[in-house]
MARBA-3410 file (N, C-alpha, C, O; in Angstrom, 1 decimal):
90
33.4,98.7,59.4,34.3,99.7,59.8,33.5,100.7,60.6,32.6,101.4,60.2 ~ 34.0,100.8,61.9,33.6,102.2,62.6,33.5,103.7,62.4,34.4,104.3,61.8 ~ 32.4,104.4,62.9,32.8,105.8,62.3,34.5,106.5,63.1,35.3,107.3,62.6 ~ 34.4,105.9,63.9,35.9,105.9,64.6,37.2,105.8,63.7,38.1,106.6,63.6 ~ 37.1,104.9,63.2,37.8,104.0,62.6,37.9,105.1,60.5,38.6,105.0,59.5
37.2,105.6,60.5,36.8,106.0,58.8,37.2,107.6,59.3,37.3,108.5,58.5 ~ 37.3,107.8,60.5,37.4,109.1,60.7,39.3,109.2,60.8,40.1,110.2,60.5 ~ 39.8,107.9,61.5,41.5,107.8,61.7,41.4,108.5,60.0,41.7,109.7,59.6 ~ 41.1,107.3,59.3,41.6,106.7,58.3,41.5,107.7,56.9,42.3,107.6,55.9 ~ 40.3,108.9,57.0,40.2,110.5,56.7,41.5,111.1,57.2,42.4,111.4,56.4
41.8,111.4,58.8,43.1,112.0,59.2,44.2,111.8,58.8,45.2,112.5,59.0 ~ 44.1,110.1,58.0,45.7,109.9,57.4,45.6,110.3,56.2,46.5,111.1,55.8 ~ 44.6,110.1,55.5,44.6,110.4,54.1,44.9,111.9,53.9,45.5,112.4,53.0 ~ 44.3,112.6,54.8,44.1,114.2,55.1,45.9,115.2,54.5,46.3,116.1,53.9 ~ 46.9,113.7,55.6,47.7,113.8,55.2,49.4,113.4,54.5,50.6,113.6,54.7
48.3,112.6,53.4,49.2,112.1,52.5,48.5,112.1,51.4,47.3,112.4,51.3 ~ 49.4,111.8,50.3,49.2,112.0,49.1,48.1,110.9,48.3,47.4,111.1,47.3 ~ 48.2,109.6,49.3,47.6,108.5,48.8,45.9,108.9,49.5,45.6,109.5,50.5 ~ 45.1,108.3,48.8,43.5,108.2,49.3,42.8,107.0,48.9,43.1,106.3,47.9 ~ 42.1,106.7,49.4,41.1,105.1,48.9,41.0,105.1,47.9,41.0,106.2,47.4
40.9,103.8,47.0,39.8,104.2,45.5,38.2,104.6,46.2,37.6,105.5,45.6 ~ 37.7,103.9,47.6,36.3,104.1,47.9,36.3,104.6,49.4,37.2,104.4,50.2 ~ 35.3,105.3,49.8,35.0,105.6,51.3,33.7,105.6,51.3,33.0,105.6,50.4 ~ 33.3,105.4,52.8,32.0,105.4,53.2,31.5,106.3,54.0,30.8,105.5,54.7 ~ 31.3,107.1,54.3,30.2,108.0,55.0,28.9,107.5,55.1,28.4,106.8,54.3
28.5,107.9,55.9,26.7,106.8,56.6,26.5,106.1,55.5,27.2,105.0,55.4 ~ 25.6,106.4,54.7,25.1,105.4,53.8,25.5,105.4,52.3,25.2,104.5,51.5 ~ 26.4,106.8,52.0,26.8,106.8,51.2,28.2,106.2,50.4,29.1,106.3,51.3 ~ 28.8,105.6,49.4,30.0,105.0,49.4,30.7,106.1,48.2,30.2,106.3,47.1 ~ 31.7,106.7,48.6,32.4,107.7,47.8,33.6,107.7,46.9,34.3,106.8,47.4
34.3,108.2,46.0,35.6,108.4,45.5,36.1,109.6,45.2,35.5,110.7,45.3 ~ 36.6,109.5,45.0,37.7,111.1,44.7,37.2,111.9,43.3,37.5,112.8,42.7 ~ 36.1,110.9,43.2,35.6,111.7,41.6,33.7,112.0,41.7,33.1,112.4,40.7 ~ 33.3,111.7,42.9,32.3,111.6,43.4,31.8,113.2,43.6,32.3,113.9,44.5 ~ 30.8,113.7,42.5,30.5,114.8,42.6,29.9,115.3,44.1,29.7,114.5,45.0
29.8,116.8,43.9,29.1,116.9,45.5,28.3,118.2,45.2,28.8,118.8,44.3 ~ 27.2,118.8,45.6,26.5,119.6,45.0,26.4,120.3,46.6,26.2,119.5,47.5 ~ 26.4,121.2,46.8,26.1,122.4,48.2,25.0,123.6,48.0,24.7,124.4,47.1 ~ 24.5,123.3,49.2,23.3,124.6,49.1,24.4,125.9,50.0,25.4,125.7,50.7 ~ 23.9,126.8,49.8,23.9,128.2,50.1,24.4,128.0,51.9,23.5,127.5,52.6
25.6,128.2,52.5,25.8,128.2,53.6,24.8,128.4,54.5,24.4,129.5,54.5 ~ 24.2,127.1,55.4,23.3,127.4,56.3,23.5,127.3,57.5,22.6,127.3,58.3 ~ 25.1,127.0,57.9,25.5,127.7,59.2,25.4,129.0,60.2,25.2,130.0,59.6 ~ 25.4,129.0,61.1,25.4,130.1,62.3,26.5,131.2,61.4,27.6,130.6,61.2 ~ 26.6,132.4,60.8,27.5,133.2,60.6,28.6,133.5,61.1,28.5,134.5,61.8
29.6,133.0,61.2,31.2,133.3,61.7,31.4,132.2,62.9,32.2,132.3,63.8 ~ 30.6,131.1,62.8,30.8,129.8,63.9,31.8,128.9,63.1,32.0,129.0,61.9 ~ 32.6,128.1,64.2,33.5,127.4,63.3,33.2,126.6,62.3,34.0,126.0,61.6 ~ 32.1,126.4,62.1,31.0,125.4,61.5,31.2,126.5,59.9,31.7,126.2,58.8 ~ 30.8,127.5,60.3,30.2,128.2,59.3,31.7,128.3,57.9,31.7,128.1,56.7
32.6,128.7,58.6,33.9,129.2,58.5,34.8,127.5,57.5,35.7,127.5,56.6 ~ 34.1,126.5,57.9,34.6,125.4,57.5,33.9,124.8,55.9,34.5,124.3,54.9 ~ 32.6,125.1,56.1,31.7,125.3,55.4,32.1,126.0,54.2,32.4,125.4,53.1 ~ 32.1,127.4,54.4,32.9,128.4,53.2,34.3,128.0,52.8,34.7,128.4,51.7 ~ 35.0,127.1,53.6,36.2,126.5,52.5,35.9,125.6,51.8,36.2,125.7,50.6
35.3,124.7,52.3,35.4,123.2,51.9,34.0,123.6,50.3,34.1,123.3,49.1 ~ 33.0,124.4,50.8,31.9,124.4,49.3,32.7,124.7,48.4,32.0,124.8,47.4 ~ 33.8,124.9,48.1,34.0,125.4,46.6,34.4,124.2,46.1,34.8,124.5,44.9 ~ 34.8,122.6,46.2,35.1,121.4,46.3,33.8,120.9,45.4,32.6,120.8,45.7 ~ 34.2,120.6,44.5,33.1,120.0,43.0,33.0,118.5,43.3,31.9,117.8,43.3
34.4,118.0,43.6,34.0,116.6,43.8,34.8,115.8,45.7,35.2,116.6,46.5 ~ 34.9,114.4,46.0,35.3,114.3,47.2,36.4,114.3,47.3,36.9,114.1,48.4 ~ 37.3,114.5,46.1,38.8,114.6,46.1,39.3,116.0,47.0,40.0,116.1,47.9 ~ 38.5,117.2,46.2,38.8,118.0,45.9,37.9,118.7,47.3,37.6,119.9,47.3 ~ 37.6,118.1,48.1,36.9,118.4,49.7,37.5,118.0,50.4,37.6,118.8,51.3
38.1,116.7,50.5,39.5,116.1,51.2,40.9,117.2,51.5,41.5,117.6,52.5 ~ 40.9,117.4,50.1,41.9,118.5,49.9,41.8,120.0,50.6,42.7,120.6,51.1 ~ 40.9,120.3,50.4,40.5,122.2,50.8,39.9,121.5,52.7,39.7,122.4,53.5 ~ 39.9,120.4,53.1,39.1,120.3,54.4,39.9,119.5,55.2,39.3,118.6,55.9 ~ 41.3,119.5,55.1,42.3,118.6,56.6,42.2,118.5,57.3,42.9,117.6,57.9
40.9,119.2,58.3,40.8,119.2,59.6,40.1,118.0,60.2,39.5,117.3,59.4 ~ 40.3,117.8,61.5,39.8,116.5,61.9,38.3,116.0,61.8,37.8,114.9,62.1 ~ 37.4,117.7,61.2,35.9,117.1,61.5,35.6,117.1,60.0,34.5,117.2,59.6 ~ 36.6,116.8,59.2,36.0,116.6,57.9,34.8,115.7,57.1,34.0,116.0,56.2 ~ 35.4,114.4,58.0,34.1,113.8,57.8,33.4,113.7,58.5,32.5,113.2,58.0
33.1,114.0,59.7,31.7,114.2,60.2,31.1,115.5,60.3,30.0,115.9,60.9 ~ 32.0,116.2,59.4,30.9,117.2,58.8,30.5,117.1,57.6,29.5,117.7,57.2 ~ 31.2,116.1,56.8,30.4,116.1,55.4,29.3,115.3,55.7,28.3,115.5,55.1 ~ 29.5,113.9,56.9,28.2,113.1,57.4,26.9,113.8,57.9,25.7,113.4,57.7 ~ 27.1,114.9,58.5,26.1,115.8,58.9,25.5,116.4,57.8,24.3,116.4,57.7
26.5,117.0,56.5,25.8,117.9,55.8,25.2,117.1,55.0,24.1,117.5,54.7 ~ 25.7,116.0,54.4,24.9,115.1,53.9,23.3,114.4,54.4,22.4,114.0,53.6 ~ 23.3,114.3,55.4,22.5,113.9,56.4,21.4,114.8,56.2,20.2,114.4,55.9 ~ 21.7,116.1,56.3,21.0,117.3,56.4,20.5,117.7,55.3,19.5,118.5,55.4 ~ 21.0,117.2,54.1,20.7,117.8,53.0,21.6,119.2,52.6,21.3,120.0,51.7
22.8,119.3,53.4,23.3,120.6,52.9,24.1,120.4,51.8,24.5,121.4,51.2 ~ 24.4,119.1,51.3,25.6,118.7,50.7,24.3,117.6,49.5,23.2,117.3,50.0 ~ 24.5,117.3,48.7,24.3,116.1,48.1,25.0,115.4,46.9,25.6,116.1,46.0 ~ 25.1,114.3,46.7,25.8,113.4,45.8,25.3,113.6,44.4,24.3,112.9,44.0 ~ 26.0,114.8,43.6,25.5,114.9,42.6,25.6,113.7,41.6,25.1,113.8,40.5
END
């Protein structure tokens, strides 16, 4: 599956009630129960980045980041933050 393709398939789930049992992000394979651990916002202060960031951290697990983060760069910003280390799979 494409990141093309995992990014549709985020925007449907984004908005419906239904979600995978599993997803993939780069290397990681996730579920809706899939802890998530965040460091201290290290975005640009008041960038859309930043602003996205401050909603989506308060999300304990990938259910509950799905939920607080609808927008279309959800997952490739969790792929970034992950990537980055801003985010990790607790």
């Amino acid at each position: 599956m494409t990141i093309k393709n995992q990014e549709k398939i985020a925007a449907a789930v984004a908005q419906s009630d239904v979600a995978p049992k599993e997803f993939i992000i780069g290397v990681h394979k996730v579920t809706a129960t899939t802890k998530l651990k965040y460091k201290a916002n290290p975005k640009r202060k008041n960038s859309k980045a930043w602003l996205r960031y401050e909603s989506y951290q308060k999300a304990r697990t990938f259910g509950e980041y799905q939920k607080l983060n609808q927008d279309k760069q959800a997952i490739p910003d969790l792929k970034h933050d992950l990537n980055k280390e801003f985010v990790k799979i607790a």
